[in-house]
C-alpha positions in Angstrom: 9.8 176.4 131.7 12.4 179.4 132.0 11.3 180.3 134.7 10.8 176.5 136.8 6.9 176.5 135.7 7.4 173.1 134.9 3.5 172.2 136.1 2.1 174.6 133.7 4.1 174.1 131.2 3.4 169.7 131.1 0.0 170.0 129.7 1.1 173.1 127.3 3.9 170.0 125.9 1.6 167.2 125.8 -0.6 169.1 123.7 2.1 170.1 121.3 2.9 166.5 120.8 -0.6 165.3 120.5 -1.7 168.3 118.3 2.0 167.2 116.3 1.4 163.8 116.2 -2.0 164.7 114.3 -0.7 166.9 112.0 2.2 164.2 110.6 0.2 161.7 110.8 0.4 158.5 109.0 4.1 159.0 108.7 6.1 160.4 111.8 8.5 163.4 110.7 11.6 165.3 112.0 9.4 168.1 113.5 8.2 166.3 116.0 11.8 165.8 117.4 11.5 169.4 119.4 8.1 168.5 120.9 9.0 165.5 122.1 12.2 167.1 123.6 10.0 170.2 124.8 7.7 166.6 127.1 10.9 165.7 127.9 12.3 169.0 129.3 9.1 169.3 131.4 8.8 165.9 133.0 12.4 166.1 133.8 12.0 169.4 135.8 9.0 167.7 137.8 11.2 165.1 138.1 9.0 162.5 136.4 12.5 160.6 135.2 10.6 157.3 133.4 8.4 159.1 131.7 11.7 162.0 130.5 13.6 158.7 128.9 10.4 157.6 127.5 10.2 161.2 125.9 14.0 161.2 124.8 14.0 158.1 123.5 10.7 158.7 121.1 12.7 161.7 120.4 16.0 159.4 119.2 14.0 157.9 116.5 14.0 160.9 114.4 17.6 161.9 114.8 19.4 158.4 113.7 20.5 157.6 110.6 18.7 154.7 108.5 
């Protein structure tokens, strides 16, 4: 993504949030925060802006307090 790759790098991010989601599962956990961001980077720079905020805002979750 440095370097504006964006359509290389989108599949590279969906897998680390699928293969993230797997590995917390049941309970969702802080780490996936960065992948999530990492999906939302990436759809952003290929300008995919629904799917960003969707991204961003699954990424919310694990950053507010209870």
């Amino acid at each position: 993504m440095s370097e504006g790759e964006y359509e290389l790098a989108l599949p590279v991010a969906f897998d680390a949030v699928k293969l993230g989601q797997a590995l917390f599962k049941p309970a969702p956990a802080l780490q996936l925060c960065p992948l999530y961001l990492l999906a939302a980077q990436a759809t952003l720079g290929l300008k995919r802006t629904t799917l960003c905020e969707d991204f961003l805002g699954l990424a919310s979750w694990y950053v507010m307090p209870i």
